[in-house]
C-alpha positions as CSV (number, residue, x, y, z in Angstrom):
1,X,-73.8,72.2,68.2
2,X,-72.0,69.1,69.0
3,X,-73.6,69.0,73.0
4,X,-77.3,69.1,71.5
5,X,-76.4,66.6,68.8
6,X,-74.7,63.9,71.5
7,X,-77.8,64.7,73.8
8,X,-80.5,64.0,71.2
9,X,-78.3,60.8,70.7
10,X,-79.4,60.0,74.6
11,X,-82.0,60.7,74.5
12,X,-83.8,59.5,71.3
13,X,-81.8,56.7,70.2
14,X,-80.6,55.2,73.8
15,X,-83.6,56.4,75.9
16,X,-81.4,58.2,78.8
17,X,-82.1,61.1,80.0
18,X,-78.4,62.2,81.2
19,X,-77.1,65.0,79.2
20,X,-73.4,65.1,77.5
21,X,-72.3,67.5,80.5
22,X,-73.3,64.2,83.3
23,X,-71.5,61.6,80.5
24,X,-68.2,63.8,81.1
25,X,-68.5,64.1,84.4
26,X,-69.6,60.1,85.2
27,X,-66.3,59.9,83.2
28,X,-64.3,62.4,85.0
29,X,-65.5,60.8,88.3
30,X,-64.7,57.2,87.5
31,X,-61.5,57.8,85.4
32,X,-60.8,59.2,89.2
33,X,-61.5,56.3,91.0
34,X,-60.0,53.8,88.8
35,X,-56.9,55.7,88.8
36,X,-56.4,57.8,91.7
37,X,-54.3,60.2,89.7
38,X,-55.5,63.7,89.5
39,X,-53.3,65.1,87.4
40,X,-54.2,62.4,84.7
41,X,-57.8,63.5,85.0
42,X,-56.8,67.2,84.9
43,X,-54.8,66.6,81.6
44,X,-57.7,64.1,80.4
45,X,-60.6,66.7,81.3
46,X,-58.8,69.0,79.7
47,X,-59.1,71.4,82.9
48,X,-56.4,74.5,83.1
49,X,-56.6,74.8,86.8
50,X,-56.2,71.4,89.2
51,X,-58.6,72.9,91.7
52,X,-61.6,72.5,88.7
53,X,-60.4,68.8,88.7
54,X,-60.7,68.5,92.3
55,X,-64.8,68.5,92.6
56,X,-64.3,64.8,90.7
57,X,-62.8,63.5,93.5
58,X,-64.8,63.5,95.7
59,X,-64.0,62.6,99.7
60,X,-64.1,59.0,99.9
61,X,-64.8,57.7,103.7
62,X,-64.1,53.8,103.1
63,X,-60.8,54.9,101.3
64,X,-59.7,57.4,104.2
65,X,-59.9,54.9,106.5
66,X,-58.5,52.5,104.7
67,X,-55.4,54.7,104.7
68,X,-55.2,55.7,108.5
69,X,-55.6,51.7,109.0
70,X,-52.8,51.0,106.8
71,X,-50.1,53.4,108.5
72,X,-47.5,51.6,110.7
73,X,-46.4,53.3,114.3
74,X,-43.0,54.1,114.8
75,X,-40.7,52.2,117.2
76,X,-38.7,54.0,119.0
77,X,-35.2,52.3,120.1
């Protein structure tokens, strides 16, 4: 089994003991971040369904209000 194989790999030869399932999703998660682009991380996860996706990107409070600080108010004439 390839999952027991890569997790030996961690843990005897590299001395970690994270398990291939937390590699994917540390990878998932960052691939995220870097990117904000969900559907690449769907497509790159390999998920079917965008809502299994979604538990990657997780709520980010700096970034939110980054975004409500960015927005512009409308003048009206």
């Amino acid at each position: 089994k390839v999952s027991r194989i890569g997790c030996d790999f961690l843990h005897d030869e590299i001395g970690s003991t994270d398990t291939m399932h937390k590699l994917r999703h540390w990878c998932g998660t960052n691939l995220y971040n870097n990117t904000l682009d969900l559907r690449l991380t769907q497509e790159l996860l390999g998920h079917a369904d965008p809502k299994t996706t979604a538990g990657y990107a997780a709520y980010n409070a700096a970034g939110a209000a980054a975004a409500v600080l960015s927005l512009t108010p409308r003048r009206t004439p």
